[in-house]
N, C-alpha and C positions, 0 to 999 in steps of 0.2 A: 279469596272466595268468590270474588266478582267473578272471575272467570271458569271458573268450576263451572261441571255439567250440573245440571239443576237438580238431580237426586244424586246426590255424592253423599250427604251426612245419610240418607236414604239406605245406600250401599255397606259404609262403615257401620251403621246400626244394627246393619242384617251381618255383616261377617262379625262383627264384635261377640253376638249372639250366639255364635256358633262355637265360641272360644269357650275353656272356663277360664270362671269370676279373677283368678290369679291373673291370666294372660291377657287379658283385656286392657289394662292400664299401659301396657307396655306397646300392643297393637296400637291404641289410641295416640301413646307417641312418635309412631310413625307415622299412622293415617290422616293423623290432622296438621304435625309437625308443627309450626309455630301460629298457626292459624287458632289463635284463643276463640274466636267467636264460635267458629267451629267446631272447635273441642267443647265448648260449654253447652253449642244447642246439642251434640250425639250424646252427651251426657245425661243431658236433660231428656231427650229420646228413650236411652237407657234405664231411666229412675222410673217412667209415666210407665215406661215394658213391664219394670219387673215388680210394680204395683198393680198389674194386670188391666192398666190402660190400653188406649187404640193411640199409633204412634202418628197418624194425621188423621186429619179431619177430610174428608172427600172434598172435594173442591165442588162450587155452588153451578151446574149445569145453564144456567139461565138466572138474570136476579128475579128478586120476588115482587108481585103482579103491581105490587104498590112503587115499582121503582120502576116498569117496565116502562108503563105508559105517562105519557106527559098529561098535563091536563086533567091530574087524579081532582078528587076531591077536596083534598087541602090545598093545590093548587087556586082552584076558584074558594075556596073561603079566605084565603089568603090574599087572591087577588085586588078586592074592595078596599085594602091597605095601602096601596099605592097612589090609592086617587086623593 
């Protein structure tokens, strides 16, 4: 799975989708073939789908304002602790 393209389970989730429920267990033993980790997280992609979850989370654009900048406010409250 180290070397897999980085939306593979991504891929497999969208074609498993497209199969019916019967044919999907057998698709999953090719697409993931002995790769357990794999086969457990498109599983688990599959369960969060067809509970009418969202199957990722957007990835974070920028982190948040408290993490951006050095020198926040807990920084100097905390700094006094050193001396």
């Amino acid at each position: 799975m180290i070397n897999d393209p980085p939306n593979r389970e991504d891929a497999i989730v969208e074609a498993a989708l497209d199969l019916p429920l019967a044919a999907r267990a057998a698709f999953l033993d090719k697409a993931c073939g002995e790769d357990v980790p794999l086969r457990q997280l498109v599983e688990a992609l599959l369960r969060v789908h067809a509970h009418g979850g969202t199957l990722r989370v957007p990835p974070r654009l920028s982190p948040p304002p408290s993490l951006s900048n050095s020198g926040t406010s807990a920084d100097k409250d905390l700094n006094h602790l050193g001396n």
